[in-house]
N, CA, C and O of each residue as an XYZ file, in Angstrom:
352
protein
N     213.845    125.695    -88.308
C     213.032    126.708    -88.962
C     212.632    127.809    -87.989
O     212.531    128.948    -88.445
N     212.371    127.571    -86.565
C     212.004    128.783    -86.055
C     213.165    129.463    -85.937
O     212.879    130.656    -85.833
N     214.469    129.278    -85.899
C     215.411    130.153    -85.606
C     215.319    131.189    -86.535
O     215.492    132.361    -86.197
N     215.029    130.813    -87.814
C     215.072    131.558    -89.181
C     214.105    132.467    -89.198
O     214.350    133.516    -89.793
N     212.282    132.224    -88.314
C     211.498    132.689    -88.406
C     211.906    134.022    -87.455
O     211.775    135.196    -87.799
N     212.433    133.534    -86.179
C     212.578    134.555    -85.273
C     214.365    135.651    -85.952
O     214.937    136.484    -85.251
N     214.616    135.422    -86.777
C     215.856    136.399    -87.119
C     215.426    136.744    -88.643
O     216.302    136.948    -89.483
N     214.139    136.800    -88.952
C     213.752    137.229    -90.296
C     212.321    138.330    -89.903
O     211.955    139.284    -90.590
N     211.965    138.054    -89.165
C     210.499    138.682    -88.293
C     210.912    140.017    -87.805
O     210.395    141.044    -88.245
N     211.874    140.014    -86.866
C     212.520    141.189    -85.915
C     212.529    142.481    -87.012
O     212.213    143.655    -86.818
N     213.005    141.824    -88.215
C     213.307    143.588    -89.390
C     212.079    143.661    -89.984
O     211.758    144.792    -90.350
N     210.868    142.283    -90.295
C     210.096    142.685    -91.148
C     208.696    142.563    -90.608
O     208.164    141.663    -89.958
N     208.047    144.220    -91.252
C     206.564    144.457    -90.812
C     206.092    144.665    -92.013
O     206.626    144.869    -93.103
N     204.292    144.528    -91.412
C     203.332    145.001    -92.680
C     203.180    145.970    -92.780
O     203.322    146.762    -91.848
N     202.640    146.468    -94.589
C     203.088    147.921    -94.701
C     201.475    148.097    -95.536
O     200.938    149.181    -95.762
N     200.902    146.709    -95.905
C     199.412    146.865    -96.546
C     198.868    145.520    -96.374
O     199.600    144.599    -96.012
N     197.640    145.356    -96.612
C     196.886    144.079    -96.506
C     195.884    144.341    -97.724
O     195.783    145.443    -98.264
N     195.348    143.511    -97.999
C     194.286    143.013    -99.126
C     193.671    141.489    -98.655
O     194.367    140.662    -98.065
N     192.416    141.296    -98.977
C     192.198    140.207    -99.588
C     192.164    139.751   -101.461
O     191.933    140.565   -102.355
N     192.393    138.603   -101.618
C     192.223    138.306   -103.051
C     191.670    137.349   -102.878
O     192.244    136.736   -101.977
N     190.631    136.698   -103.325
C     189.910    135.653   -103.313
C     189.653    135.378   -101.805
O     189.020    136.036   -100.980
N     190.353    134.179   -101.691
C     190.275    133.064   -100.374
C     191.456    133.547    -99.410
O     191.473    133.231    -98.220
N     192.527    134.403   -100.061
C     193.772    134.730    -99.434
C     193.981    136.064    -99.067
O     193.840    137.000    -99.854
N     194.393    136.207    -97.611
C     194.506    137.377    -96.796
C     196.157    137.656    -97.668
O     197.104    136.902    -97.438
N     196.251    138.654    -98.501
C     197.450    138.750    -98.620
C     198.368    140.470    -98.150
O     197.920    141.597    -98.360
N     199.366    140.198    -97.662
C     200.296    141.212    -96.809
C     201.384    141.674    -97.460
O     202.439    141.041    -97.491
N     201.211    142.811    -98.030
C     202.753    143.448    -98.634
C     203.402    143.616    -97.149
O     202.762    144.035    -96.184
N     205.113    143.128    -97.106
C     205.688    143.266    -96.149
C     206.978    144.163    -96.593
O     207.681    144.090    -97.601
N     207.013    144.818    -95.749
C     208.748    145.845    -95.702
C     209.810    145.573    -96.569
O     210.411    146.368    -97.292
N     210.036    143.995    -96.381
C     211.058    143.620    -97.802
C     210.741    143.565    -98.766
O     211.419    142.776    -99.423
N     209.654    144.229    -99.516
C     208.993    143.739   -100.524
C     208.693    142.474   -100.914
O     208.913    142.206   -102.095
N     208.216    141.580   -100.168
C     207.695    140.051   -100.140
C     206.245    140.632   -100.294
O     205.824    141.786   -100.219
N     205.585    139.347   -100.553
C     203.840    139.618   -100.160
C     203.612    138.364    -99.983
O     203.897    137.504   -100.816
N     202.999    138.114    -98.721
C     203.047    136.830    -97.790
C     201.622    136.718    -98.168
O     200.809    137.612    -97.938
N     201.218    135.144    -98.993
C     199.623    135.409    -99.125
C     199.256    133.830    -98.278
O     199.743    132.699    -98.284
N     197.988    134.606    -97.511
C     197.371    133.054    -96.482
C     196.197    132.851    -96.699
O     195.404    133.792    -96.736
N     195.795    131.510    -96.902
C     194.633    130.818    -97.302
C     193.955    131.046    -95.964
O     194.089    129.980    -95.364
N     193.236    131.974    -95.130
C     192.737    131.868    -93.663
C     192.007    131.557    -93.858
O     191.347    131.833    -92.856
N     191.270    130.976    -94.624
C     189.614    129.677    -94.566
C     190.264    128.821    -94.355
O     189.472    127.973    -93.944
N     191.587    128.241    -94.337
C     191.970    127.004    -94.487
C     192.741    126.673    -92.808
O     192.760    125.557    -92.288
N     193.175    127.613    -92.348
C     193.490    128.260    -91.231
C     193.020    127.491    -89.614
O     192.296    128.452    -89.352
N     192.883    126.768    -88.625
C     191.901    126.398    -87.775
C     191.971    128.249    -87.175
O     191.034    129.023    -87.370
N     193.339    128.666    -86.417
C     193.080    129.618    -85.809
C     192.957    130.890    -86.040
O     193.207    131.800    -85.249
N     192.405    131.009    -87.594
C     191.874    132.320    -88.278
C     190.684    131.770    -88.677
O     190.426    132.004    -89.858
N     189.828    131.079    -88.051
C     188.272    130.970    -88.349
C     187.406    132.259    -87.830
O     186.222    132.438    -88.117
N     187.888    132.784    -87.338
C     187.331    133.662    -86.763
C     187.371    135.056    -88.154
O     186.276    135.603    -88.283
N     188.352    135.522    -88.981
C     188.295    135.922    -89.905
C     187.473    135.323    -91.070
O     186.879    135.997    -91.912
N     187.518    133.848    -91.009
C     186.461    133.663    -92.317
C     185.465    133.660    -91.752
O     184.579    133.576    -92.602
N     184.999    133.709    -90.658
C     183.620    133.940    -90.482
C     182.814    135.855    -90.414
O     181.717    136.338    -90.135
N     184.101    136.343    -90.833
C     183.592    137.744    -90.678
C     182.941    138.329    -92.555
O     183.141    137.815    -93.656
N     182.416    139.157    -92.282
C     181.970    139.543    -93.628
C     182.888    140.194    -94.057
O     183.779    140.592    -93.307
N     182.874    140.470    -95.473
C     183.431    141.551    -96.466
C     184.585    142.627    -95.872
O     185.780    142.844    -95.668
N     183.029    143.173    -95.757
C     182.935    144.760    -94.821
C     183.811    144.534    -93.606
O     184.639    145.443    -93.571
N     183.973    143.656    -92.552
C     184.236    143.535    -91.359
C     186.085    143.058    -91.500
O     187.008    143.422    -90.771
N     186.114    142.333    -92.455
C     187.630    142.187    -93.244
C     188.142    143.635    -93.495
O     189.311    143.862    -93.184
N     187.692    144.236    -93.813
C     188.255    145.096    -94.930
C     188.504    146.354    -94.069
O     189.244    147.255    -94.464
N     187.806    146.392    -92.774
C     188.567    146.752    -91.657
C     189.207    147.088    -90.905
O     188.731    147.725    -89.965
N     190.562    146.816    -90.976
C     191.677    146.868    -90.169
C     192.540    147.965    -89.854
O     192.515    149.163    -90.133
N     193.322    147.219    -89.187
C     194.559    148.917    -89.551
C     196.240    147.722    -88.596
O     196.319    146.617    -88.060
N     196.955    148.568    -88.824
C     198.544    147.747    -88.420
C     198.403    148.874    -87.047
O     197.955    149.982    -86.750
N     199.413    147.251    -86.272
C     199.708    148.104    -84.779
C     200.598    148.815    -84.977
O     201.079    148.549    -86.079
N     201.112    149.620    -84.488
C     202.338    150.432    -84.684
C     203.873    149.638    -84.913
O     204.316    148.718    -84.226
N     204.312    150.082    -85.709
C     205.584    149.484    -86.105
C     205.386    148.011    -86.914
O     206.274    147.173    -87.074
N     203.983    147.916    -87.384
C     203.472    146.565    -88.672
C     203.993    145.654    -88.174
O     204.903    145.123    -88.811
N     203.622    145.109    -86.831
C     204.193    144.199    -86.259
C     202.805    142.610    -86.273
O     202.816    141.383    -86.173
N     201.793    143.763    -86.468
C     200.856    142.656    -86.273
C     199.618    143.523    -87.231
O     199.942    144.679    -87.505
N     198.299    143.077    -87.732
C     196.808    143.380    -88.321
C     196.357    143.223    -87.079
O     196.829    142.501    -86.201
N     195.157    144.125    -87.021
C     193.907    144.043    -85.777
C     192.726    144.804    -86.641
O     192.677    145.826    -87.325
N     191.834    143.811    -86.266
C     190.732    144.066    -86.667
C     189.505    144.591    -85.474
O     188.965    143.858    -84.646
N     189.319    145.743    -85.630
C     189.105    146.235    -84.233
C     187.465    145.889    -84.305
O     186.989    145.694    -83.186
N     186.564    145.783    -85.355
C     185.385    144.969    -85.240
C     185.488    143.663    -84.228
O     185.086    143.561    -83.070
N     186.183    142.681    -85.085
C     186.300    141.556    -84.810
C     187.030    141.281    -83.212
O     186.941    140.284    -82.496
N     187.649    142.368    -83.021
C     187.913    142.387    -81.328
C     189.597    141.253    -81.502
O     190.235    140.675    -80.622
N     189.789    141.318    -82.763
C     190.960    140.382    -82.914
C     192.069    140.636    -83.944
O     191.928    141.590    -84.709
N     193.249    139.799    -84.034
C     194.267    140.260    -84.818
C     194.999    139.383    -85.271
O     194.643    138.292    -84.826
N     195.783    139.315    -85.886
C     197.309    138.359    -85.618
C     198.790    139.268    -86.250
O     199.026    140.162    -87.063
N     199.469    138.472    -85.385
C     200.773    139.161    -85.594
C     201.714    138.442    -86.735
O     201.581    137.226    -86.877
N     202.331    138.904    -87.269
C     203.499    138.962    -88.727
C     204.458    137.692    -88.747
O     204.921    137.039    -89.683
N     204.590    137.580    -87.317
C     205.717    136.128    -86.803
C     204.797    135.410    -86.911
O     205.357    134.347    -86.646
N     203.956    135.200    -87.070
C     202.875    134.119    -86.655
C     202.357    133.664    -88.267
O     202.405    132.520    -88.719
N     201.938    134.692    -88.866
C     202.197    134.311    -90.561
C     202.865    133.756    -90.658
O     202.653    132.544    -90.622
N     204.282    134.326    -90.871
C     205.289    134.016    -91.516
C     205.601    132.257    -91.014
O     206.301    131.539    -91.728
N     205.081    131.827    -89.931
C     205.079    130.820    -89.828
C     203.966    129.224    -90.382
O     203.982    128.066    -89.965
N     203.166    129.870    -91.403
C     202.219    129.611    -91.838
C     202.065    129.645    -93.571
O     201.267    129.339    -94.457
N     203.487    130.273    -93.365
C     203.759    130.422    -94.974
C     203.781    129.534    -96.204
O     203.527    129.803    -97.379
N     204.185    128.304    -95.568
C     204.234    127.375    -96.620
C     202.778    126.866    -97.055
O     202.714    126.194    -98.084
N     201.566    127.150    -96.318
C     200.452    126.423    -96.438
C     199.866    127.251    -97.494
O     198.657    127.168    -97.710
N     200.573    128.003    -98.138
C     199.442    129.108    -98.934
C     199.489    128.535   -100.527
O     198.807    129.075   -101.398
């Protein structure tokens, strides 16, 4: 599976984010929308512990390679989802 992750990642970035409910969800370049339960998450606790306002936040690094939340002093990158995908 990581081979797949690392030769599917390289072409695809984020192009929008939302939350919906409980789920951080990511329109991506291929037209996918990758949605993640990050309450459920250990190493996105740091997002459910942020408010609303402090979510809603963000902005993409250049070339939608990764979200940063420049409040929160934190981010995560697109390969790193995508590896997290099945838990949603």
């Amino acid at each position: 599976m990581n081979t797949l992750i690392a030769k599917t990642t390289g072409a695809v970035s984020a192009e929008d984010v939302r939350f919906v409910g409980d789920k951080l969800v990511i329109k991506l370049s291929d037209w996918r929308e990758l949605s993640v339960p990050y309450k459920k998450i250990p190493w996105l606790k740091w997002l459910a512990k942020a408010t609303p306002k402090q979510r809603a936040d963000w902005s993409l690094e250049p070339g939608g390679y990764a979200i940063y939340w420049e409040q929160l002093d934190d981010g995560v990158e697109i390969c790193h989802l995508l590896g997290v995908e099945s838990l949603n």
